[in-house]
C-alpha angles and dihedrals in degrees: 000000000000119000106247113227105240123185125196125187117199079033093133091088147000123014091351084058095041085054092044086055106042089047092047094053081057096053106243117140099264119189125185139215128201146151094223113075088194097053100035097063093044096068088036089062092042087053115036099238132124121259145215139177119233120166095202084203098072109051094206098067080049090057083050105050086058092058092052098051091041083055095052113022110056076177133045112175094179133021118190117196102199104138122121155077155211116265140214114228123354101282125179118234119231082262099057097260134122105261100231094050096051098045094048099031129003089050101051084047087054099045092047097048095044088055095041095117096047086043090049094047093049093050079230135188118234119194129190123203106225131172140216084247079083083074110034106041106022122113095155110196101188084204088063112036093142093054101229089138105049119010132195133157096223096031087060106052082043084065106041077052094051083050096062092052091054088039091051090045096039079050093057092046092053103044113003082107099056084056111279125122119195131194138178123207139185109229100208121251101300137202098246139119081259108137089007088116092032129092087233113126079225100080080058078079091035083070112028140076085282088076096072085066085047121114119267104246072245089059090046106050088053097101089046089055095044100054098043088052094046134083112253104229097025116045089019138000132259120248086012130131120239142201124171097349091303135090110267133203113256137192102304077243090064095069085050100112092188090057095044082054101047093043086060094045086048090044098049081047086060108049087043090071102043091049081053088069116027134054118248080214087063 
C-alpha cells in the first residue's frame, strides 16, 4: 500500500503531535507544521517527517508555506487544519485582523485555498480542528469578524471555532464535488499547555487538579485519526462536524448555509487585501 502525504499543521505539540506520531509508526509520509522551530523539528526528527515553520499570525508565512508544499507535494491525501489558540486581549495581526480569528481561522482558509488544486487532484481530506467552544461561547456577527466592536476573550476564540465548522461545510459545498471531502471535529478537553498564556477562565483548568480527568493528547487525536483513515461517505460524512467518531450538535449558527457562504466571500475579501500588499515570499 502506498504511504499517503499528511500534512499537519500545530503539529509541533499536543494532538497534532500525538497524530504525527501515530501516522508516522504506520508508515504514511507525514509532514508537520509549527510556529516553534525548536519544537517542530523535534518531533520531525522523532518522527521522521518532514518539517516546515509557519507563524499563522503573519499571512504572509502562510502564503509561504503554500508555496512550499505546492513545490514539493504534487500530492496531499490529508490535510489536517489544527493550528490555532486562545488569545489574551484583542490584539491586531501584522495584517489588520483580530489575532484569534486569523490563527484559527483566517490562516487554515488561506492555506487550503491556496492549495485547492493540489487538494482536488489529490481527492484529499481536509480536516478542521473545531471545539465545543463553538457552542458554548460563539455569537458570530459577520459585520464584526474582527471584533472591534465587542471583545472577549472566550467569546473570540468561540467564534474563530464556529468559523471552522461554516469553512469545512462551505468547503464541502464548493468542492466536494471536484474530489475533496472535509470534516471538523471537537478533540475533547485535553491535558495540554492549550489557554496557559490566554485571559480565559479556562486555563484556570488548564492548570488545576481538573487536568488529571482531562483527555491524553492520544485520546484526543482519536477523532482526527479516525476520520483521515476512514472513507468519507461511508464510514463519515462529508462537511460534517465530529466528537468522539460520531456527528455532534453545533452552534445553531453553524447549519445557516447563507452565513457559511458569506464568511468565505468575506474571507476571501480579507486575505485579498492583505496579498495586495505583502509578498507570499515573504
Amino acid at each position: 500500500m502506498t504511504a499517503r502525504t499528511i500534512v499537519i499543521t500545530g503539529a509541533s505539540d499536543g494532538i497534532g503531535a500525538s497524530a504525527a506520531r501515530t501516522f508516522a509508526a504506520r508508515g504514511e509520509h507525514v509532514v508537520v507544521v509549527g510556529r516553534s522551530a525548536e519544537k517542530t523539528e523535534r518531533i520531525a526528527k522523532e518522527t521522521g517527517a518532514d518539517y516546515f515553520v509557519a507563524d499563522f499570525a503573519e499571512l504572509a508565512q502562510v502564503r509561504r508555506l503554500a508555496a512550499q508544499l505546492k513545490e514539493k507535494y504534487p500530492q496531499i491525501d490529508v490535510l489536517a487544519n489544527n493550528a490555532g489558540g486562545i488569545m489574551r486581549a484583542r490584539e491586531l495581526t501584522v495584517d489588520g485582523h483580530e489575532k484569534t480569528f486569523q490563527v484559527n481561522h483566517l490562516a487554515p482558509f488561506l492555506l487550503t485555498t491556496e492549495l485547492l488544486d493540489v487538494l482536488t487532484a489529490s481527492k484529499a481530506k481536509v480536516i478542521n480542528t473545531s471545539s465545543v467552544a463553538n457552542s458554548i461561547f460563539a455569537k458570530l456577527d459577520i459585520e464584526d469578524l474582527d471584533a472591534a466592536k465587542s471583545y472577549s476573550t472566550n467569546r473570540a476564540y468561540g467564534n474563530a471555532k464556529l468559523a471552522n465548522i461554516l469553512f469545512t461545510a462551505e468547503l464541502h459545498n464548493r468542492y466536494h464535488a471536484a474530489g475533496i471531502s472535509t470534516a471538523a471535529f471537537h478533540p475533547g478537553g485535553v491535558a495540554t499547555n492549550f489557554a496557559a498564556d490566554s485571559t480565559s477562565p479556562m486555563r484556570l483548568a488548564y492548570k488545576s487538579f481538573l487536568k488529571r480527568f482531562m483527555l491524553t493528547p492520544d485520546q484526543g487525536a482519536d477523532t482526527l485519526v479516525w476520520l483521515a483513515d476512514g472513507t468519507p461517505g461511508v464510514d463519515w460524512t462529508s462537511g460534517a462536524y465530529y466528537a468522539k467518531r460520531a456527528i455532534a450538535k453545533a452552534n445553531k449558527q453553524a447549519y445557516e448555509a447563507g452565513l457559511a457562504r458569506e464568511l468565505w466571500e468575506r474571507s476571501e475579501d480579507m486575505v485579498a487585501r492583505d496579498s495586495d500588499t505583502l509578498d507570499p515570499l515573504g
